[in-house]
N, C-alpha and C positions, 0 to 999 in steps of 0.2 A: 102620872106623866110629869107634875112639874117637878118632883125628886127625882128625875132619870138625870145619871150623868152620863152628856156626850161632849165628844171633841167639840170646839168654839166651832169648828167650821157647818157644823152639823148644826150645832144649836143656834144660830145665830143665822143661817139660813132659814131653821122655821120661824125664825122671831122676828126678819123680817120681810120675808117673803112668802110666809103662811098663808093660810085662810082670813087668819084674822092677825096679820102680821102688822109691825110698824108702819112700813110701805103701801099698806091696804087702804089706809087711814083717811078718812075725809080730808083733813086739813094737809095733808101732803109732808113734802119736808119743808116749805118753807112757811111749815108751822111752826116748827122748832130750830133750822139752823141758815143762815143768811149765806148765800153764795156771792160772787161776783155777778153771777146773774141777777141775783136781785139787790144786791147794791148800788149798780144804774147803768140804764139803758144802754150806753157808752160800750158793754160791754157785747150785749147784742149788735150793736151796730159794727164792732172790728168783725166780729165774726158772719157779719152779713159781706163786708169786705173780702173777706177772705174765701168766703163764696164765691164772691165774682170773678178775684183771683183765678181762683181753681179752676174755673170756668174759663176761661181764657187762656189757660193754661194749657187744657184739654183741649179747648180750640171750638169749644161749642156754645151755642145760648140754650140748650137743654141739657138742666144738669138735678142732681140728686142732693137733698140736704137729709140727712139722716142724724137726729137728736137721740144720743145714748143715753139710755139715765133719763128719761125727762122730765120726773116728776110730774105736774099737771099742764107740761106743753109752754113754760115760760121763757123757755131759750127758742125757739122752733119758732114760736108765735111773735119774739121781738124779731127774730131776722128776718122774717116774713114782712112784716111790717117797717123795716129800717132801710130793704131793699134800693127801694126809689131813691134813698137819699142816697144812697152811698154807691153805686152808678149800676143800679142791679137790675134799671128798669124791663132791661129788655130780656130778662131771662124767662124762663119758663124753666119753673122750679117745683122737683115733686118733694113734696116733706114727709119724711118721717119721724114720728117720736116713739121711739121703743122702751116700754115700758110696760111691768107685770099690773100696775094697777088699773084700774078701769078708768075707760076715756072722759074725762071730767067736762062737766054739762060747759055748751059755752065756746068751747073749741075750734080754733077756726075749721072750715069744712073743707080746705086746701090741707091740711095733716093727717096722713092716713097712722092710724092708732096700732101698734104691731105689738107683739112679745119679743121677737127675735130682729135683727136687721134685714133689710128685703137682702136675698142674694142677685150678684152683679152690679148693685149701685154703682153711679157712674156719677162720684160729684165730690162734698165734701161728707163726711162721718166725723160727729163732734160728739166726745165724752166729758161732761165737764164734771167732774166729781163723782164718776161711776166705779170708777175703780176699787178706789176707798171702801166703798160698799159692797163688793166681792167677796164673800163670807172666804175664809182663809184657815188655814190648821194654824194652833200655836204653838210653841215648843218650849221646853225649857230645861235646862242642864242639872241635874243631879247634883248630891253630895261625892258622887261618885266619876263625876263629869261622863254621863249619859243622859244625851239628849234624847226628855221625855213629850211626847204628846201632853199636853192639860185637856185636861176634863175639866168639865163647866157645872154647875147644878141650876137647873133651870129656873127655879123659884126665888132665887135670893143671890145668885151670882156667884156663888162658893167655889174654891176651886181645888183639885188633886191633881198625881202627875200620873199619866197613865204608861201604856206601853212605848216601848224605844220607839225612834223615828228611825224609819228604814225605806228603804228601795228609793224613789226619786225624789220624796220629801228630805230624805238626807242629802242626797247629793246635792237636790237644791240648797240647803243649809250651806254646805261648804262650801261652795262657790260664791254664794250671794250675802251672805250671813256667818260667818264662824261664830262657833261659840266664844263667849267673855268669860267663859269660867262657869262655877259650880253658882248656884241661883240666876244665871241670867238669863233673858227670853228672846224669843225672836219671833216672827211672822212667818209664816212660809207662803211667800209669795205665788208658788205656782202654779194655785188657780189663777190667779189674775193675769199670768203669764199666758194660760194658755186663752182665757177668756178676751185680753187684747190681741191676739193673733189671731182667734179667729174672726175677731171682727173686722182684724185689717184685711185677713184673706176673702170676706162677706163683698168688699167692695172688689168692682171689675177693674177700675180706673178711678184716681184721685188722689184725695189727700185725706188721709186718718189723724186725727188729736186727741191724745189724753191728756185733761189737763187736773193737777191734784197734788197736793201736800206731799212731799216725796222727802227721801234721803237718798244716799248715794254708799256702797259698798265702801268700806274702811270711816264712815261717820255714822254705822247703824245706831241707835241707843241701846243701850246696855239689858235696858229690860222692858223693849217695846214701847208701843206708843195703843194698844188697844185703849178706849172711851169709848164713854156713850154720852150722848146729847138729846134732851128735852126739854122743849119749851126754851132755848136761847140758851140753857146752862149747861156747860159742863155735868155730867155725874160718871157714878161709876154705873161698869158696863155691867147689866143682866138681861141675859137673853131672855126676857119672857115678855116680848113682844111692845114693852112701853116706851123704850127709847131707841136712839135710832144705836146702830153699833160698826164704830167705826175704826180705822189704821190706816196711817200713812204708808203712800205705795214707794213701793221698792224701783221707782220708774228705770233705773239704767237694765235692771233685770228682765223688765218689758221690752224696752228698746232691745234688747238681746235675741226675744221670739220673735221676731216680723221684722226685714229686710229694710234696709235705707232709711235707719232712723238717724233721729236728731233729739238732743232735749236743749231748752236751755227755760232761764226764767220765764216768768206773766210778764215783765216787767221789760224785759228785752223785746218778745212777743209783742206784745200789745203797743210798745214804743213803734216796732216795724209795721203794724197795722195804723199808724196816730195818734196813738191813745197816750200819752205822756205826762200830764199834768202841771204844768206850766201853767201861769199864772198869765192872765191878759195884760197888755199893757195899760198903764193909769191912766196915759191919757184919753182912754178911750170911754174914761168915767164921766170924762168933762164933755168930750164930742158925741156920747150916744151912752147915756146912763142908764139904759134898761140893758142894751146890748152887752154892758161890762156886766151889770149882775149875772145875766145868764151865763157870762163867758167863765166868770167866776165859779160859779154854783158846778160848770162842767170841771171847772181846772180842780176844785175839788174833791168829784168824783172820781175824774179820773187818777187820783193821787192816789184815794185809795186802794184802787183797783191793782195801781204799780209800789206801793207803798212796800218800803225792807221791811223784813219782821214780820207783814204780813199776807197779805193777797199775793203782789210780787213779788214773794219767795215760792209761790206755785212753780210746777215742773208745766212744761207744756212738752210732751210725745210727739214728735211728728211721722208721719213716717208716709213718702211718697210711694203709689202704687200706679204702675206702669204696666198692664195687661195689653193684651189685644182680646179683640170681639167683641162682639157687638154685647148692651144691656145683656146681663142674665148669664153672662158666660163663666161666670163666678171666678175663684181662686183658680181654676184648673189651668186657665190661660196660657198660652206662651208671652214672655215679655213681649215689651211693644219699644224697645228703646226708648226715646222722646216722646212719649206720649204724653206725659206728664209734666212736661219741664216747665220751668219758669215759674211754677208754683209757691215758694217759698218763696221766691226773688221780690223785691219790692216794689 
């Protein structure tokens, strides 16, 4: 098995969403690679905002948080807890964290533990880095300019170019990706395409975000962005389950599958939630010198979080969902006009 050569999508699906997959892992991912979420609280706290938001938006104090991707419950668990502060007291809020790995000891007992998204949520749906992780086909152009499928070898990462890419993995190609010529590569986005659609279709009413490393159609890179990551470092990608395996998402491509999107930066985003980084006033070192370090230590954090070059170069996906029916009535809905509005708004 570990000399079998499969397409990256294949192989990289069992490597890490196996049995004994990366994802499986005791230590999680934020064993090995550091998010916005655990960068600082600050970051749980906009998106507890942005709950209440929602909530208000839809017009109710019973509303649905649903954590994509959640790793061991660490985004889920700070909104939960950031609520109070940030004017959420009065909601009555059901959580979800959907996630292939088993429920990690410890967990608040308010997070019910899923595989999939419940259908009809009726709140907010946040993906923060799940997309990325969307096992994907990769392609890459011939000497002959035919774009080939790569094959993987699972033991060591080796790589050959297998058969042409045809039926809708091409077409996605040329739409979202043209080729650069003879050796260049690309991603085929269209698992992730249809994987954010139906997530966005999972909720009844609300508000959908993906939020993740992204490029944009006519700035693809020449020859992909595929890595992997363990333990904090950079290495190269092999799928045999030891690191994590990852590519920046193709977001304008997303926003393409599911109605009423929006992208724009973390950094815009999160400025519209508070989050901005700014620096406390000095004087306020001299009138209250504890209150200026901690004011400091946030302005900080929150730099990084909106920082160029970095974090604040994230895509954040929006995309408003306007249903009628009651919980559970899923995608099938008829619109609801205004059901949703005011969401986004500040």
């Amino acid at each position: 098995m570990m000399d079998e050569w499969r397409g990256w999508q294949e192989a990289a699906e069992a490597a890490l969403y196996g049995d004994e997959g990366f994802y499986r892992s005791p230590e999680g991912p934020a064993g090995h690679f550091r998010t916005s979420v655990h960068a600082s609280p600050l970051f749980a706290a906009a998106v507890a905002r942005l709950l209440v938001r929602t909530a208000a938006g839809l017009g109710t104090a019973d509303v649905d948080l649903v954590d994509m991707g959640a790793g061991r419950g660490e985004l889920v668990t700070g909104v939960l807890a950031a609520l109070p502060a940030e004017g959420g007291a009065h909601l009555t809020v059901r959580a979800y964290a959907v996630e292939l790995a088993a429920r990690p000891d410890g967990l608040d007992p308010r997070v019910e533990w899923c595989a999939e998204p419940p259908p009809g949520a009726r709140g907010l749906l946040f993906a923060n880095e799940w997309l990325d992780n969307v096992p994907l086909p990769v392609a890459e152009t011939d000497d002959e300019g035919v774009e080939r499928y790569v094959e993987v070898r699972t033991r060591d990462g080796a790589e050959r170019l297998g058969a042409p890419v045809t039926g809708a993995d091409a077409e996605w190609l040329r739409r979202w990706w043209p080729s650069a010529g003879p050796g260049s590569r690309a991603e085929i986005g269209r698992p992730r395409d249809e994987a954010w659609a139906a997530a966005v279709a999972s909720l009844s009413a609300g508000l959908a975000v993906a939020v993740d490393y992204t490029h944009v159609r006519g700035e693809r890179p020449p020859f992909g962005t595929l890595t992997g990551f363990r333990a904090g470092r950079e290495v190269r990608p092999v799928p045999d389950g030891s690191c994590d395996l990852t590519a920046h998402v193709a977001l304008d491509a997303c926003a393409a599958a599911a109605p009423d999107a929006t992208v724009r930066t973390q950094r815009e985003a999160l400025a519209d939630l508070g989050v901005t980084g700014e620096r406390p006033p000095l004087a306020l070192a001299s009138t209250d010198p504890a209150a200026y370090v901690r004011a400091l230590s946030s302005a900080g954090e929150a730099a990084e979080l909106t920082a160029r070059g970095g974090l604040g170069d994230f895509g954040w996906l929006s995309h408003v969902v306007s249903h009628s029916g009651d919980r559970g009535a899923g995608s099938g809905a008829e619109p609801r006009g205004n059901g949703a509005q005011g969401i986004l708004a500040p």
